[in-house]
Backbone bond lengths (Angstrom), bond angles and torsions (degrees), N, CA, C in turn:
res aa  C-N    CA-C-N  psi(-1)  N-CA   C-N-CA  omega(-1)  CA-C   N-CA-C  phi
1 X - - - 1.438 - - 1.517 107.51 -
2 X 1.196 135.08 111.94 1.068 150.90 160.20 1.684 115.61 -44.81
3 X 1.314 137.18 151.41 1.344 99.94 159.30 1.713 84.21 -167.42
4 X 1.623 138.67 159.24 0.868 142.05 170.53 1.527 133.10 -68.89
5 X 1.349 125.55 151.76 1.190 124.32 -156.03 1.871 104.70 -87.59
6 X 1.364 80.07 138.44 1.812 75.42 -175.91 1.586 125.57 -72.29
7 X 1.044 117.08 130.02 1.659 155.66 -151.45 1.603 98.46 61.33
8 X 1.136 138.74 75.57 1.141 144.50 -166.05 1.798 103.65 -155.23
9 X 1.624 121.11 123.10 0.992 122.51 -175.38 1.649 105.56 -60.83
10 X 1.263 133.61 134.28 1.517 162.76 113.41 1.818 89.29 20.05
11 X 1.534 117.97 101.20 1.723 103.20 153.68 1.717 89.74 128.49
12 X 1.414 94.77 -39.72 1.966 103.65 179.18 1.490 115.23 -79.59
13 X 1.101 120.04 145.05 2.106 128.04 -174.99 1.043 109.00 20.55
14 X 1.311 143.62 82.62 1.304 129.03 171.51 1.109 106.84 -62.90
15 X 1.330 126.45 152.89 1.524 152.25 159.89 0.982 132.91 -62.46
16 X 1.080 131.69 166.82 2.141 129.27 168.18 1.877 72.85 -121.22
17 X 1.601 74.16 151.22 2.048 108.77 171.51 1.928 101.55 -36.94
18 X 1.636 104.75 -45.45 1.094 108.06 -167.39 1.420 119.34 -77.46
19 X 1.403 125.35 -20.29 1.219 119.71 -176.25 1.214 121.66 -95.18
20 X 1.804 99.14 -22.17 1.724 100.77 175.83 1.945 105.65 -70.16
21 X 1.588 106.92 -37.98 1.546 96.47 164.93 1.214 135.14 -41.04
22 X 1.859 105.71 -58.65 1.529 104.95 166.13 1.259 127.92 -55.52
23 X 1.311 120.70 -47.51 1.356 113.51 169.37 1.594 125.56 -40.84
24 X 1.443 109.26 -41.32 1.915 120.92 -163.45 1.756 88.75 -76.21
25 X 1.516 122.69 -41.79 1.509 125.76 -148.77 1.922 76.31 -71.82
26 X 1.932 112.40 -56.11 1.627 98.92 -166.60 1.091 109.01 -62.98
27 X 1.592 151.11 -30.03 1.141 137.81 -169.28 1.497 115.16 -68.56
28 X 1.257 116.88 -34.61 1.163 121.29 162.96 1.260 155.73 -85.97
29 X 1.409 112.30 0.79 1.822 152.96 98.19 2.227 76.73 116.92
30 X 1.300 87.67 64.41 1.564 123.97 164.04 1.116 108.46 -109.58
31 X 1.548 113.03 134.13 1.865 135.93 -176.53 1.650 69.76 -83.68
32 X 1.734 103.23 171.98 1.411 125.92 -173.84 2.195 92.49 -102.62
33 X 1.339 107.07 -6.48 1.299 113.72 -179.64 1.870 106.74 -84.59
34 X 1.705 100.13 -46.04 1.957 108.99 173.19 1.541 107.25 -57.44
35 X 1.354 106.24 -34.17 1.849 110.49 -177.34 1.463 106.12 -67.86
36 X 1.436 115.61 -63.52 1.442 112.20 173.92 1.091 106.97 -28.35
37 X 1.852 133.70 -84.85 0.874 126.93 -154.47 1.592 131.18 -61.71
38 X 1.315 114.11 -22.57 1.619 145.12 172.42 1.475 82.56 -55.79
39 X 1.290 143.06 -73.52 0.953 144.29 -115.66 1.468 110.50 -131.44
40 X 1.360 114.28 8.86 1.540 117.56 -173.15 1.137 148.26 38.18
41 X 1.372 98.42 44.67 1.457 112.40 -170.51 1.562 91.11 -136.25
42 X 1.247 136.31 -170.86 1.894 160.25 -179.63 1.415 106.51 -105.76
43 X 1.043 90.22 137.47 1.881 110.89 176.11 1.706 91.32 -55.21
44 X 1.410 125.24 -62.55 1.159 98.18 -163.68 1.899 134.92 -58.09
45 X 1.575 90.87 -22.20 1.410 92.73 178.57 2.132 103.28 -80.22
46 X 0.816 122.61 -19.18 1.634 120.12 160.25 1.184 109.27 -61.10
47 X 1.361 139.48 -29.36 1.275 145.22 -168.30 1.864 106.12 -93.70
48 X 1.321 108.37 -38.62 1.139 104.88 163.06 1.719 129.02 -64.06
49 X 1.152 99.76 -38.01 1.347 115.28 -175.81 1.397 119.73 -83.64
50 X 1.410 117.59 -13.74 1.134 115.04 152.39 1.353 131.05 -92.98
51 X 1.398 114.06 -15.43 1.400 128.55 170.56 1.088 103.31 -81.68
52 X 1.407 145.22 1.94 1.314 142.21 177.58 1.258 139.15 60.60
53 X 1.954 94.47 1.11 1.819 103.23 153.50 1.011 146.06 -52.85
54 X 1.431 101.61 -7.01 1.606 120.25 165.36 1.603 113.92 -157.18
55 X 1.367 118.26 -163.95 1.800 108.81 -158.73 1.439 82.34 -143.45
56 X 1.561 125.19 120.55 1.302 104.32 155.31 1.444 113.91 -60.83
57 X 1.694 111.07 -167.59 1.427 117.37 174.14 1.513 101.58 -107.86
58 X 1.392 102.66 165.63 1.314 125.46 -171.70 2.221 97.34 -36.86
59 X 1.242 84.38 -61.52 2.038 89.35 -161.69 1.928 93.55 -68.89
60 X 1.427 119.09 -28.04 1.362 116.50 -179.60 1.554 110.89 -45.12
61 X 1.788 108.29 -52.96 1.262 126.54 -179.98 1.677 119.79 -76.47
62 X 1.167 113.91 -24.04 1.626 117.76 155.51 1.217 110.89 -57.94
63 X 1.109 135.02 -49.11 1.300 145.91 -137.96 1.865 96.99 -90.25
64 X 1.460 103.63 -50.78 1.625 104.89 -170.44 1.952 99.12 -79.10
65 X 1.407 113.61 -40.12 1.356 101.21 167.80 1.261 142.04 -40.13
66 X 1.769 101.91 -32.20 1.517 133.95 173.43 1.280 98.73 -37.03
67 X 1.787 83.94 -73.87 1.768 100.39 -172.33 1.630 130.45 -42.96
68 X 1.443 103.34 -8.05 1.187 116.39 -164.57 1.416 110.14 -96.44
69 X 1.410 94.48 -29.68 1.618 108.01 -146.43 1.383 127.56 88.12
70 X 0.685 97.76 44.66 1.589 105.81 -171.62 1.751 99.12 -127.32
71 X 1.466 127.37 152.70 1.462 115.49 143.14 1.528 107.04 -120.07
72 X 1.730 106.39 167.74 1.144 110.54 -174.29 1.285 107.90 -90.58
73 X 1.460 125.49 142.64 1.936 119.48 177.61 1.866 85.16 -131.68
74 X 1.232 110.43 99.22 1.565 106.60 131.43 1.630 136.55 -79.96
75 X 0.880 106.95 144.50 1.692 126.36 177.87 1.584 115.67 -124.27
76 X 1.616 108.90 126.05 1.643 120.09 -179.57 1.232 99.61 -101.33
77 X 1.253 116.26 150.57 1.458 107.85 -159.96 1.830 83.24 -160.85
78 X 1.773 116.39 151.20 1.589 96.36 -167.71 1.696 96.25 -102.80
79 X 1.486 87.09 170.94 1.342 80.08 -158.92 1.848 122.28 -111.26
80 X 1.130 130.62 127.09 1.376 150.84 -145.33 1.468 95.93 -42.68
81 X 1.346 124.84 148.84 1.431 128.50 167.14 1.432 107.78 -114.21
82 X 1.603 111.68 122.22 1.428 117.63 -176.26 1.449 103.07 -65.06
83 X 1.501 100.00 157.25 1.084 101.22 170.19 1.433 125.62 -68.77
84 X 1.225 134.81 151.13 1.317 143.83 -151.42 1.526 141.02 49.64
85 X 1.463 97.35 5.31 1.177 118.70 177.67 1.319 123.79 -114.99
86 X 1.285 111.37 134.97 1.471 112.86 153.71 1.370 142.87 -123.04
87 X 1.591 101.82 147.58 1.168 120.88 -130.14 2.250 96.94 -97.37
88 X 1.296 106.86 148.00 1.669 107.61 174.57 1.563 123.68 42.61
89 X 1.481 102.48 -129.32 1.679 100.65 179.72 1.544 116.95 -45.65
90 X 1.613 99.33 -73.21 1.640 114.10 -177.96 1.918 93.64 -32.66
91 X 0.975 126.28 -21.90 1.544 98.92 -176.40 1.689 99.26 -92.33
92 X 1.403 128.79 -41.97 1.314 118.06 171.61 1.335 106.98 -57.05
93 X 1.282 150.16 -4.54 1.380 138.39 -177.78 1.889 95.85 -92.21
94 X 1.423 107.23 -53.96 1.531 78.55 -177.64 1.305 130.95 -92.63
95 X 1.374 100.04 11.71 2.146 105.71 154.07 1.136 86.29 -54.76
96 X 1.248 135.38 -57.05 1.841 139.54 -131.22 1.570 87.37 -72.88
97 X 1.512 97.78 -62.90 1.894 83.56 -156.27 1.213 105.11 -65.76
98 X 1.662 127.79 -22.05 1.781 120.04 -166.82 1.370 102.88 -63.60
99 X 1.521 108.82 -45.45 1.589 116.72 -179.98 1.321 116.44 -39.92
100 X 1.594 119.62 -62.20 1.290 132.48 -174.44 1.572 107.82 -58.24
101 X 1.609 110.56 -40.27 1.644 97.62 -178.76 1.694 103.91 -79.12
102 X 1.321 153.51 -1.11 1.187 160.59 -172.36 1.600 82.87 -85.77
103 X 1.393 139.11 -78.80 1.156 139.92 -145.91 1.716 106.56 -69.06
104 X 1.571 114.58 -19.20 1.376 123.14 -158.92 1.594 79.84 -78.85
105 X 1.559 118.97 -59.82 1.302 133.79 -152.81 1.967 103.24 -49.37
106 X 1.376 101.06 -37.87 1.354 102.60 -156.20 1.472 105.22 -96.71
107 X 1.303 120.46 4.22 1.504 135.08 -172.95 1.231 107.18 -125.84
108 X 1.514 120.05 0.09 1.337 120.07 150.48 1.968 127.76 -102.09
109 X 1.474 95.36 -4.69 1.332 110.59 177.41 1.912 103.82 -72.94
């Protein structure tokens, strides 16, 4: 999960879960041990999660931001189609139709 840097415009460096934590825990000149406890969880799993051995979950990371003062704002946003590619359904649709003209071709031979 990507996510933007705090007070940082929306679109610039996105983040991992873990760095926007570390960043909020250093700005607020919180041990990763005061966060645990703020936040009810163990220093070691803060330590994980900022080291990026693991990802909290969405409400994990609400929850310690809380503690921070911080809230969490995600944004879905759709997502770009490379060029020459296509992307999800529209690509099961034209398996679909190539298929159907393959079967037309060979049932008209």
């Amino acid at each position: 999960m990507a996510l933007c840097p705090l007070g940082h415009t929306p679109g610039l460096m996105p983040q991992t879960a873990g760095e926007v934590l570390r960043d909020a825990r250093r700005r607020k000149k919180v041990t990763q041990q005061e966060l645990a406890d703020l936040a009810g969880t163990t220093q070691t799993s803060i330590a994980r999660w900022e080291g990026e051995a693991r990802s909290p979950t969405v409400r994990q990371l609400a929850t310690l931001l809380d503690a921070l003062g911080y809230d969490l704002e995600l944004r879905a946003k759709p997502a770009t189609q490379r060029e020459g590619q296509t992307r999800g359904f529209s690509k099961l649709l034209d398996g679909g139709q190539a298929m159907q003209r393959g079967r037309r071709s060979k049932k008209s031979r």
